[in-house]
N, C-alpha and C positions, 0 to 999 in steps of 0.2 A: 672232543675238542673242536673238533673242525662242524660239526654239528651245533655246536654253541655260535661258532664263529658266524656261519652262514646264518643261524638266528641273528645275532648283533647287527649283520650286516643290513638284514630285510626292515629290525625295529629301528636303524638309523637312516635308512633313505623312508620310512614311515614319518620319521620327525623333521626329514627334512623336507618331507609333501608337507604336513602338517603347520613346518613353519614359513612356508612358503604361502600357502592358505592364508595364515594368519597375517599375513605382508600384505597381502590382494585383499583382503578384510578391513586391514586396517586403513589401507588406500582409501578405498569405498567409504570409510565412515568419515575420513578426514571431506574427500569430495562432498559429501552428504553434509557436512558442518560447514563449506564453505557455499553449497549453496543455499542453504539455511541461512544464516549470513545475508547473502544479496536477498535473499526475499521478504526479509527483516527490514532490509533498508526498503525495498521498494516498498514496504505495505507504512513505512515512515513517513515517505517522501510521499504517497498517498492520503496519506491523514491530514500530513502536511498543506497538500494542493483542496483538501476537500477543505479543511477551515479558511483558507485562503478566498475558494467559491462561497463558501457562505458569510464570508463576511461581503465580498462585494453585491450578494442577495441582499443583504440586512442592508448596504445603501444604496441600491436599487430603489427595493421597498418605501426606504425612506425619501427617496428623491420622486417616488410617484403618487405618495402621500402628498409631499409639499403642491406636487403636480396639480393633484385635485382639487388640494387646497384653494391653489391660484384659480383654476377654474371655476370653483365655486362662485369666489371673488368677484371674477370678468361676469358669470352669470348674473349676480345680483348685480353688477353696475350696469347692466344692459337692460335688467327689468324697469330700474330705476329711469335709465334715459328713455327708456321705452314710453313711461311714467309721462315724464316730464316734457317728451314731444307731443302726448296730445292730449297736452293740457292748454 
């Protein structure tokens, strides 16, 4: 009996390492999910700021298109007066 006992007594401080373990375990995965979480958000907030940068590309782009454009413009009216002063 007292043999049994002293077993009982060694398999219950075993389960309570055990559930103690499984407290520090589950700690650690909750942490693990919470910073899973934030870096979810930041890789959001990332995709976010990257469409944000390509669109003010896409009117960049477009405003040095016009740019050219205008140049063009000034170009041929300069060949033109060019033209026209020595004639």
């Amino acid at each position: 009996n007292v043999v049994q006992r002293s077993i009982n007594v060694v398999l219950c401080s075993i389960n309570v390492v055990l559930r103690s373990i499984n407290v520090v375990l589950c700690s650690i995965n909750v942490v693990q999910r919470s910073i899973n979480v934030v870096l979810c958000s930041i890789n959001v907030v990332q995709r976010s700021i990257n469409v944000v940068l390509c669109s003010i590309n896409v009117v960049l782009r477009s405003i040095n298109v016009v740019l050219c454009g205008i140049g063009v413009v000034l170009r041929s009216i300069n060949v033109v007066l060019c033209i026209l002063r020595s004639i």
